[in-house]
C-alpha positions in Angstrom: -65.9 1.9 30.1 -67.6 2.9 33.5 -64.9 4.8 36.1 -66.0 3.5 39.8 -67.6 5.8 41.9 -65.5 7.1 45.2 -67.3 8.1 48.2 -65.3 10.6 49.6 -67.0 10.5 53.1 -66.8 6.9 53.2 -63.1 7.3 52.0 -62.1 10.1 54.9 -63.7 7.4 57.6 -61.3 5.3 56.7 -58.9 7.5 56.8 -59.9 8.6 60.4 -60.2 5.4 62.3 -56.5 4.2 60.5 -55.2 7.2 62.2 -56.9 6.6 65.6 -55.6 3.1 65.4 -52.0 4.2 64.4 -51.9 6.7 67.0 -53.3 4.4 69.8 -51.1 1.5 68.9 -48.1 4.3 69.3 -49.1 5.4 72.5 -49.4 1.8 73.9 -45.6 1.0 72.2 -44.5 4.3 74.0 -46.2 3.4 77.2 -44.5 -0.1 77.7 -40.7 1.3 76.7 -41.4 4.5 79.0 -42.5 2.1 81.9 -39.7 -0.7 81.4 -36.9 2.1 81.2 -38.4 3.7 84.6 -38.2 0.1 86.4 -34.4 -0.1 85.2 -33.9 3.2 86.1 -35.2 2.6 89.6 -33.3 -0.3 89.8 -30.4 0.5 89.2 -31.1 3.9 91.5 -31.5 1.3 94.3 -28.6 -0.7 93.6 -26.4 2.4 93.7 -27.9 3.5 97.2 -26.9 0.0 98.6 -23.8 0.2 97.2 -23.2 3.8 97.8 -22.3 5.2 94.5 -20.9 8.4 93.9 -23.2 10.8 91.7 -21.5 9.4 88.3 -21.5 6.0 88.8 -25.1 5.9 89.9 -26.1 8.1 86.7 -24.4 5.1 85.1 -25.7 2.4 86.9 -29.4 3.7 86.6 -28.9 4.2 82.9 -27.5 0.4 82.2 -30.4 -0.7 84.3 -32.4 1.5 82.4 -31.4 0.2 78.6 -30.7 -3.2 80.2 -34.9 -3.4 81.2 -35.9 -2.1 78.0 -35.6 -4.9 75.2 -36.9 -3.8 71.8 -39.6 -6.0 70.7 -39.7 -7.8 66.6 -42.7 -6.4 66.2 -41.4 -2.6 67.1 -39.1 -2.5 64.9 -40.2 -1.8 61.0 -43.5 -0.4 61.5 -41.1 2.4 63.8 -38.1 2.3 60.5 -40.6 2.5 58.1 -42.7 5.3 59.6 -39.5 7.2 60.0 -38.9 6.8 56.5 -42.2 8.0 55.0 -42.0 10.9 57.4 -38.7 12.3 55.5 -40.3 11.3 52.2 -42.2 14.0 50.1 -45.8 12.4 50.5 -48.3 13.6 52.7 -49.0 11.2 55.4 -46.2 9.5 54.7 -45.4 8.2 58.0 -48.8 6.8 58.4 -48.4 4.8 55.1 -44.6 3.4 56.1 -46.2 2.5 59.5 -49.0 0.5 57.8 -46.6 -1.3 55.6 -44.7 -2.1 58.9 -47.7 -3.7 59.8 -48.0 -5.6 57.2 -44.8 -6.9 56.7 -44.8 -7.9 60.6 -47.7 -9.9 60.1 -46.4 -11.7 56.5 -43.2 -12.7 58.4 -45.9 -14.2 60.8 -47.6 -16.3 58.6 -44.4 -17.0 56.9 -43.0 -19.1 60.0 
């Protein structure tokens, strides 16, 4: 019986261009809550000024505004569980792998509808 062959450099590309893709698809996820959670924010700043809030009750206003503006998305929500969960867990890279499987199982409910 013949064991394949595994090219490591081959093997560690892969491995590379998963994490670029990983960590850019973060960044873009944390870009759109950051900027929808600074538009609430603002609006809710605004709407305090014309009603003339006290300093608590505009803190409060901005932050409703704030979590009101920011809606969490279907497809945000098990790649972020899952990569949560493989970062507590005792494999390396763990938290890439659960955010792959996220992946995944965002697109099979896809194809599933």
């Amino acid at each position: 019986m013949r064991v394949p062959r595994i090219n490591v450099s081959t093997s560690m590309k892969t491995i590379k261009n998963t994490a670029k893709n990983v960590s850019s698809e973060i960044k873009t996820t944390t870009r759109y809550y950051k900027t929808n959670a600074q538009q609430g924010w603002q609006n809710g700043k605004k709407l305090s000024k014309i009603r003339k809030y006290g300093k608590t009750k505009s803190f409060l206003t901005g932050l409703r505004g704030s979590v009101a503006k920011t809606k969490i998305r279907n497809q945000d929500i098990f790649p972020a569980v899952l990569a949560g969960l493989g970062t507590i867990s005792p494999l390396p890279g763990g938290s890439i792998v659960g955010y792959q499987l996220g992946r995944l199982i965002n697109k099979l409910f896809k194809f599933a509808k």
